[in-house]
VOFI-903868 format. One record per residue (C-alpha): x, y, z. Coordinates in steps of 0.2 Angstrom, whole numbers, padded with zeros to 4 digits, always signed. Layout:
XYZ ...
//
This chain:
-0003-0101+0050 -0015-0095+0037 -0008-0089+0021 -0009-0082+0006 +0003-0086-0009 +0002-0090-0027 +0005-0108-0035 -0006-0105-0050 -0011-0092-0060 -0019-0082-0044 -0014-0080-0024 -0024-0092-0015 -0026-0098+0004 -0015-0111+0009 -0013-0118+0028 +0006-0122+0035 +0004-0130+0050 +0020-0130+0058 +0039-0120+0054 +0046-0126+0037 +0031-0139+0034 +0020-0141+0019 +0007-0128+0013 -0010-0136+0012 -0022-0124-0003 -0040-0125+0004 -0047-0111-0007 -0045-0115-0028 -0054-0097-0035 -0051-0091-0051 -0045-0074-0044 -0037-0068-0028 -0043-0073-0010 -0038-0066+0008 -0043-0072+0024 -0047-0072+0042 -0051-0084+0054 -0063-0080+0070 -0054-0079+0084 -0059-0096+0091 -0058-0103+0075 -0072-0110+0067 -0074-0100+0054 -0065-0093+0039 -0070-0077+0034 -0064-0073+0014 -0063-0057+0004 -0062-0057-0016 -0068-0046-0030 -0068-0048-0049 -0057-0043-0061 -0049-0029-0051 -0064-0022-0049 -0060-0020-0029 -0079-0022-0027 -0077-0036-0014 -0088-0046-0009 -0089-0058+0009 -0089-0077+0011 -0086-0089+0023 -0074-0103+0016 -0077-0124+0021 -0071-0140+0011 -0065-0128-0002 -0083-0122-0006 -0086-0101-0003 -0103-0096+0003 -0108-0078-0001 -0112-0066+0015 -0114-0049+0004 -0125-0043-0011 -0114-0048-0022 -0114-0031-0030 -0107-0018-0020 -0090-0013-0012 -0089-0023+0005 -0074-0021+0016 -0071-0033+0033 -0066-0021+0047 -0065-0035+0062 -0073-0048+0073 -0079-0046+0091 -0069-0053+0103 -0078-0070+0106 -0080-0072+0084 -0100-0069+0083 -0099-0055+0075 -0091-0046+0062 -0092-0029+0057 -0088-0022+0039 -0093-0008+0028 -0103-0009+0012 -0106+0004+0000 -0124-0007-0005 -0136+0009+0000 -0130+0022-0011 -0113+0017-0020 -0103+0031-0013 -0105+0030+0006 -0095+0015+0018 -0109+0014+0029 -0105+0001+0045 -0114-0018+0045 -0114-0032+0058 -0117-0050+0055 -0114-0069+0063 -0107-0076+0048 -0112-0092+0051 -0130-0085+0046 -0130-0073+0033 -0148-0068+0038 -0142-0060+0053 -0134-0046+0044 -0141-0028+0046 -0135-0011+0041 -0130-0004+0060 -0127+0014+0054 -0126+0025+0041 -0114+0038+0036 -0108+0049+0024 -0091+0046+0014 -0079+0033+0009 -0067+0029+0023 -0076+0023+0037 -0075+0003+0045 -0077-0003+0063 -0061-0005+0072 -0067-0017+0088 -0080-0020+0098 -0082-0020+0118 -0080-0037+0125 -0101-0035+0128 -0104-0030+0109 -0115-0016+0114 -0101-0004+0107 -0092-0002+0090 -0075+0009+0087 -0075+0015+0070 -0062+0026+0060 -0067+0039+0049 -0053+0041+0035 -0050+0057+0028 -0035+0059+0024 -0016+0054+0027 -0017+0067+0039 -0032+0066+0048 -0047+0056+0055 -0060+0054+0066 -0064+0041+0078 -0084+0038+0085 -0092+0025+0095 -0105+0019+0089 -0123+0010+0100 -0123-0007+0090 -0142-0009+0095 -0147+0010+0087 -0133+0015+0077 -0131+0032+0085 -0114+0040+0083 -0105+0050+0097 -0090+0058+0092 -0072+0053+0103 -0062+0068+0104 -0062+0084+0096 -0064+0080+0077 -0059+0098+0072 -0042+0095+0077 -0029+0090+0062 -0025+0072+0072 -0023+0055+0060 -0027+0040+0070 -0022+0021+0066 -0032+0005+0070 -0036+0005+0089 -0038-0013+0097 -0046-0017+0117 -0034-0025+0128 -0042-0037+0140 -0040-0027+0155 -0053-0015+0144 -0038+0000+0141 -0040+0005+0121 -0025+0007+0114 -0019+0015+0096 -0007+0025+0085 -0009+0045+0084 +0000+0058+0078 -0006+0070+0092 +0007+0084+0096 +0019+0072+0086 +0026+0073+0066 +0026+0054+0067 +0014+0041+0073 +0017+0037+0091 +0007+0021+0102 -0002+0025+0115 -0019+0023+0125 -0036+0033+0120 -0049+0035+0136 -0066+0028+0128 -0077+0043+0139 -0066+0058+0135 -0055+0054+0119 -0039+0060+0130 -0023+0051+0120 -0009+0047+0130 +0007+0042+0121 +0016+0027+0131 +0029+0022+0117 +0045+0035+0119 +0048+0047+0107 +0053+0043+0089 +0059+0050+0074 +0051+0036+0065 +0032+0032+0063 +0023+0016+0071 +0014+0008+0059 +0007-0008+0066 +0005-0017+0081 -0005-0033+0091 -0009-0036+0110 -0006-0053+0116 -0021-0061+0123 -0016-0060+0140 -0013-0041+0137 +0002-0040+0144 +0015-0037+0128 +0011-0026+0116 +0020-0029+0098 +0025-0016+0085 +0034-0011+0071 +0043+0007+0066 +0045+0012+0050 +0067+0017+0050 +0070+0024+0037 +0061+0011+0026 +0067-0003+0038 +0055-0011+0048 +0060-0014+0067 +0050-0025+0079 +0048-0020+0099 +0038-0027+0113 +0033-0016+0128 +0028-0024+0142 +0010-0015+0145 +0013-0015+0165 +0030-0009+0166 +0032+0000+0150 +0050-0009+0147 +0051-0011+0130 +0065-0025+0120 +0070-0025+0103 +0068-0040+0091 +0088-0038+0084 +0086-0057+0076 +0073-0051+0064 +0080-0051+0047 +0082-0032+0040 +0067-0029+0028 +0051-0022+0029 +0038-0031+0039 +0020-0032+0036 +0001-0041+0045 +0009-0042+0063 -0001-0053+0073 -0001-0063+0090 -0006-0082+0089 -0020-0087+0104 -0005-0097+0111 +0007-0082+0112 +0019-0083+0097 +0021-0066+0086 +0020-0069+0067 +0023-0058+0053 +0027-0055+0035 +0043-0049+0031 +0050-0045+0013 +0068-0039+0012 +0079-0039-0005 +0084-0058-0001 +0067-0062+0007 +0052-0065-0006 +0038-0059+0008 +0040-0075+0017 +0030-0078+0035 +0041-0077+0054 +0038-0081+0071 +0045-0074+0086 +0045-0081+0102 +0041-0066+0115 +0050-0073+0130 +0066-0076+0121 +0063-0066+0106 +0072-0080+0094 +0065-0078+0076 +0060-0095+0066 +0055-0094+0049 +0038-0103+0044 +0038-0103+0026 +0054-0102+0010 +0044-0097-0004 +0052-0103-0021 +0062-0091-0033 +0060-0102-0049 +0079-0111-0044 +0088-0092-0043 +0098-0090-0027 +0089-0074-0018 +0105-0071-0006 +0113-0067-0021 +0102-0052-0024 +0110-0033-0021 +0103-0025-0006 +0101-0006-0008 +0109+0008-0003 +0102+0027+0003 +0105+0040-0009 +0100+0058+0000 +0099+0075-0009 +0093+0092-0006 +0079+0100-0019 +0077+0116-0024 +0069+0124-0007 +0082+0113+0002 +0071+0099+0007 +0081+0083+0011 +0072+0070+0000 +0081+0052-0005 +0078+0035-0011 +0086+0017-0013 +0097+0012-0028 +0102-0003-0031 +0120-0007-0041 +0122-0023-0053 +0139-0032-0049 +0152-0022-0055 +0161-0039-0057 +0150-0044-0071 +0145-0027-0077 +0159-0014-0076 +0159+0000-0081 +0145+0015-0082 +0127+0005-0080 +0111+0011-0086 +0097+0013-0076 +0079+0015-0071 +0070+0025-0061 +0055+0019-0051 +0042+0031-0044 +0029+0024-0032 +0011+0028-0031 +0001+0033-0017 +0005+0045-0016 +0005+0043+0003 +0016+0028-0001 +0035+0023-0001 +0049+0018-0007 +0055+0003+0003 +0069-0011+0003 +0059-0026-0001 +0059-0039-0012 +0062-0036-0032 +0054-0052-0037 +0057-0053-0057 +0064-0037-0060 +0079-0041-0050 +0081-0049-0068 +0085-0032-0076 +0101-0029-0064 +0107-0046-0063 +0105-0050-0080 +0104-0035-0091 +0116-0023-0078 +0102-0010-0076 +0105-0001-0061 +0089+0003-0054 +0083+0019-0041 +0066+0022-0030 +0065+0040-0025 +0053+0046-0011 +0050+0061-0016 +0040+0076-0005 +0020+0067+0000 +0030+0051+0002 +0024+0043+0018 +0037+0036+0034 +0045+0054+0033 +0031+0061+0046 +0015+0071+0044 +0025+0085+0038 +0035+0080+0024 +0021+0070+0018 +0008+0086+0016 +0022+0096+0005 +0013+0090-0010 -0004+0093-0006 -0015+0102-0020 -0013+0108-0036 -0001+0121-0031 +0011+0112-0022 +0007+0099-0034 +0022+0099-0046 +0037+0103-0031 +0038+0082-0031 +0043+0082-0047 +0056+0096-0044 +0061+0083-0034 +0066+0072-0047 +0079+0087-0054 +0086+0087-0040 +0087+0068-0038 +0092+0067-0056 +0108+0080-0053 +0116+0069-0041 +0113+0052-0050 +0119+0058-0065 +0137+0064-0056 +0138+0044-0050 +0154+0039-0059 +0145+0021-0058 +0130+0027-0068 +0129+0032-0087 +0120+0049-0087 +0116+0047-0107 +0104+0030-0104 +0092+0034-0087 +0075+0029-0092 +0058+0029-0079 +0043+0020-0074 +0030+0023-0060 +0012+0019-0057 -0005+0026-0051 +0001+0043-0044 +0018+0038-0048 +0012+0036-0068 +0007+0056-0063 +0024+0058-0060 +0032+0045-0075 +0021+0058-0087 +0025+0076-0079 +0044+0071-0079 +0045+0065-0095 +0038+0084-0099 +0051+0093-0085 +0064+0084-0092 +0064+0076-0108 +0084+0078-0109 +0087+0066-0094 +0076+0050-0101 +0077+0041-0113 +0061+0034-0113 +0046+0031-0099 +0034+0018-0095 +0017+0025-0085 +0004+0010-0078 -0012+0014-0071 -0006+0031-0071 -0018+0050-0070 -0015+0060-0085 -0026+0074-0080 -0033+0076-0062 -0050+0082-0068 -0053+0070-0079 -0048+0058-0065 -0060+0065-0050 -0072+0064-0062 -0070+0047-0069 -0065+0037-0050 -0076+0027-0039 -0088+0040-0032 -0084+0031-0014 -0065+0037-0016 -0070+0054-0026 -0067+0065-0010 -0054+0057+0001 -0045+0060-0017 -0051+0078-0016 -0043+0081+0001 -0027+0076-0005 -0024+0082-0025 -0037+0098-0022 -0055+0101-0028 -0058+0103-0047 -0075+0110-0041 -0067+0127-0034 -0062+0139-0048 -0045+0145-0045 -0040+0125-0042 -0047+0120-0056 -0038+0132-0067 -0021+0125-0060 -0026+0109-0061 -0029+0112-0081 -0012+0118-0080 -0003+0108-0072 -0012+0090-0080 +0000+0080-0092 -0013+0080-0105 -0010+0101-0106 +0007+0097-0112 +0007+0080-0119 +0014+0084-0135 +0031+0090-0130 +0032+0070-0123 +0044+0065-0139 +0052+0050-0129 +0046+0032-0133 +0033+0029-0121 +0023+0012-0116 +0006+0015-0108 -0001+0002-0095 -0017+0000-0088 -0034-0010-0081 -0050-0011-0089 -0058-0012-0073 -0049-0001-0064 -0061+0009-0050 -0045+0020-0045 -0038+0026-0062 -0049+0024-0076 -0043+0017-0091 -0048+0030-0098 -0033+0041-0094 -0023+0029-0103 -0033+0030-0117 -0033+0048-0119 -0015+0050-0117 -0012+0035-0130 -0023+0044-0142 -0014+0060-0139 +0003+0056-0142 +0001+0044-0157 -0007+0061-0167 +0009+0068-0162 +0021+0056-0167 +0028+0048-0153 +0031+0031-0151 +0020+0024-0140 +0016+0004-0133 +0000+0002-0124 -0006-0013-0116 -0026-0014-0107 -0030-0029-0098 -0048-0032-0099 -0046-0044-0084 -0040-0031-0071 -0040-0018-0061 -0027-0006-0052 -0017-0021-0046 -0013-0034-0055 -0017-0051-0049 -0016-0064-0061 +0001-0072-0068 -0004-0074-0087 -0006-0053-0085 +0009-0047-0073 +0019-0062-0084 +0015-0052-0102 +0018-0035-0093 +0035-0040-0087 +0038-0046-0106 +0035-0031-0113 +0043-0020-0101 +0056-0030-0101 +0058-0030-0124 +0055-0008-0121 +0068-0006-0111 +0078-0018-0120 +0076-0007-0136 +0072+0011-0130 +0084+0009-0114 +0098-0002-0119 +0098+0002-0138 +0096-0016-0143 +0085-0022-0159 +0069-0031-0156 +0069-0050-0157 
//
């Protein structure tokens, strides 16, 4: 297996070589590194950027020495390789900084690589190519909704349309089995994302996973073709299934550990691996066996001594808003044995924000409960994504805008009637769009906190389209609204935190990255600026060294400080040290 975890101050590849055996580090960079091998592999394709910058650049990785394949100045992103592993295709924003347009190379020499076509936005990479490489399927991303699929002539670039792209239809990652069949997730005449088979002439989806109330969102084709793996997203809880792709029986993987499950991939030999991350699980690596469908479990990562079965796992906490839209999220309970009585605790709002809330590992905040008897909550509010296509468009622009953080109330009104919760010490956090929500909360309702903590997080979403990556500035558009049209942009100056950011009296710790090409620091900096003229107490931390995620230890070790000494005193009420 190749892997990716972090010994030193960054995540670096390793390779493990067999269940339970050492992990061997073959790439030593002084910031994060991911990978793919060819598929017959000989060669180690590598991604990483600088900084945060999320400006990656390409390499191929031998004897622990990276050769650069890209400009080294522009945004490159690895779609996939062909079939037999002499090409890759990926998508560079070198011509103009804004638009993805589609490149093909050999890797092994760089002076093959030539733009194959170019586009116009920001969501665009090559899915596969035929077996004969005269063909490229790419994905056009809008939105979470919607996008396009073309096929593209790799010899002339010429784009042809597959389907009907005025039709509202999202579509995953589509993969070629080897008897030629195309197969694909879609929403088509479905809320949820089903698995099925697109005809490459006419675009016709066919569905041939049954119906679900759950989305598929991944899945892998054995070599051979003949099982097909995927995961469903249950309520936040990853399930595995194989569907025999000539009878259409499919079998559940009931050995898999409860978690959520991630990078599902068939070996060349036949085993499935994946990622799985549960509260007890720190995102370690599994195989199953697709004939008897054991599970064996590759790698233990370490936990710094602490016993991670000890951790709490989550429970669903469900409510109705204030149109009578179910919404829920996961809260997790210290030992009551140890901390009886009423807990405190922290709210947690995710970002995205097509994102969600899901039972995974905690990592170092599991610190707060276990040791400080912080009860802790992760809402999905309305625009969260596993709920279907529906639920997660209820958010959409700047006049549906402000219903997620009704949301909140609603969520709020039945924490607070938990006879295990103290309803006079609930504090907050959240990040990117869920820093959005961390501010506008704090100004719907300043009585239920008792203090908030907003990283990387928009304060005004004019000043945020205006400031992002100019690649991401419409797919951003398509989801918040468009500050250019007059009657958007004047709820957008309603509705921005910045329009009301002095009725924020609540101590408030500001977080962001210097080079962050999502959410500027900028939005940081003008709320900081803000609330200190109006008195509020306010923590800010910028680190020059990062971007929207954090991936250095030194960094995400001094955030965790400090949050940890702000909820200690704003939260828990206990002097500084």
């Amino acid at each position: 297996m190749l892997i990716q975890t972090r010994f030193g101050n960054t995540a670096q590849l390793h390779v493990v070589k067999s269940a339970g055996g050492a992990r061997q580090q073959i790439s030593f960079e002084q910031e994060p590194a991911n990978g793919s091998w060819s598929p017959n592999g000989d060669v180690l394709l590598v991604s990483k950027d600088v900084g945060g910058s999320e400006f990656y650049q390409l390499y191929t990785l031998s004897n622990g020495r990276l050769r650069l394949l890209t400009d080294g100045k522009s945004r490159n992103e690895f779609g996939t390789w062909s079939k037999d592993g002499s090409l890759i295709g990926y998508s560079s924003t070198r011509r103009n900084g804004a638009d993805s347009d589609l490149y093909v190379m050999d890797p092994r020499d760089p002076s093959t690589d030539r733009l194959m076509a170019s586009v116009k936005g920001g969501g665009w990479n090559i899915e596969s190519f035929t077996p004969d490489k005269k063909t490229a399927i790419v994905r056009q991303g809008i939105s979470a909704t919607k996008s396009n699929l073309w096929l593209v002539d790799v010899a002339t670039g010429k784009l042809t349309p597959l389907g009907n792209h005025s039709r509202d239809i999202a579509f995953g990652t589509v993969k070629l089995a080897s008897d030629g069949r195309a197969w694909t997730l879609s929403d088509e005449q479905s809320d949820t994302l089903r698995l099925g088979t697109i005809d490459l002439s006419s675009g016709k989806f066919v569905a041939r996973s049954p119906s679900m109330k759950w989305d598929i969102e991944e899945f892998d084709i054995s070599s051979d073709g003949r099982t097909l793996a995927f995961l469903t997203n249950e309520a936040g809880v990853s399930r595995l299934y194989l569907l025999d792709t000539a009878t259409g029986s499919i079998r559940r993987v009931d050995a898999l550990p409860s978690g959520v499950a991630s990078n599902l991939e068939f070996a060349p030999w036949g085993e499935i691996g994946l990622t799985l991350s549960s509260a007890r699980i720190p995102a370690d690596a599994f195989a199953i066996n697709p004939t008897t469908l054991a599970v064996t479990r590759w790698t233990e990562s370490e936990t710094g001594g602490l016993d991670a079965k000890l951790n709490v796992e989550p429970e669903l906490v469900s409510a109705r808003s204030f149109d009578g839209e179910p919404i829920s999220g996961f809260l997790y309970r210290p030992d009551p044995a140890k901390f009886p009585g009423k807990r405190p605790l922290l709210m947690w709002i995710h970002g995205g924000p097509e994102s969600q809330a899901r039972p995974s590992f905690l990592g170092r905040y599991n610190y707060l409960m276990n040791e400080l008897g912080i009860a802790m909550f992760y809402p999905n509010v309305r625009g969260s994504s596993g709920y279907g296509k529906r639920f997660i468009s209820l958010d959409n622009g700047p006049f549906l805008r402000e219903n997620s953080v009704k949301d909140i109330g609603a969520l709020l009104s039945v924490l607070k009637k938990d006879e295990s919760i103290d309803a006079s010490r609930i504090a907050q956090t959240g990040r990117s769009y869920g820093g959005y929500m961390c501010y506008a909360s704090a100004i719907f309702y300043p009585a239920d906190f008792k203090s908030a903590n907003c990283v990387v997080a928009i304060s005004d979403f004019v000043t945020f389209l205006k400031n992002t990556q100019s690649y991401r500035r419409d797919l951003r558009r398509v989801e918040y609204g468009d500050e250019r049209d007059p009657k958007q942009l004047a709820q957008f100056k309603k509705i921005a935190p910045m329009a009301r950011i002095g009725e924020i009296k609540m101590p408030l710790y500001i977080v962001a990255g210097e080079n962050d090409p999502r959410v500027p620091a900028s939005e940081a900096r003008q709320v900081a600026a803000a609330v200190k003229q109006s008195g509020t107490p306010v923590w800010v931390s910028i680190a020059a060294n990062e971007g929207h995620q954090w991936g250095k230890k030194e960094n995400v070790d001094y955030q965790f400080w400090t949050d940890l000494l702000f909820w200690q005193q704003t939260l828990l009420g206990q002097p500084a040290n």
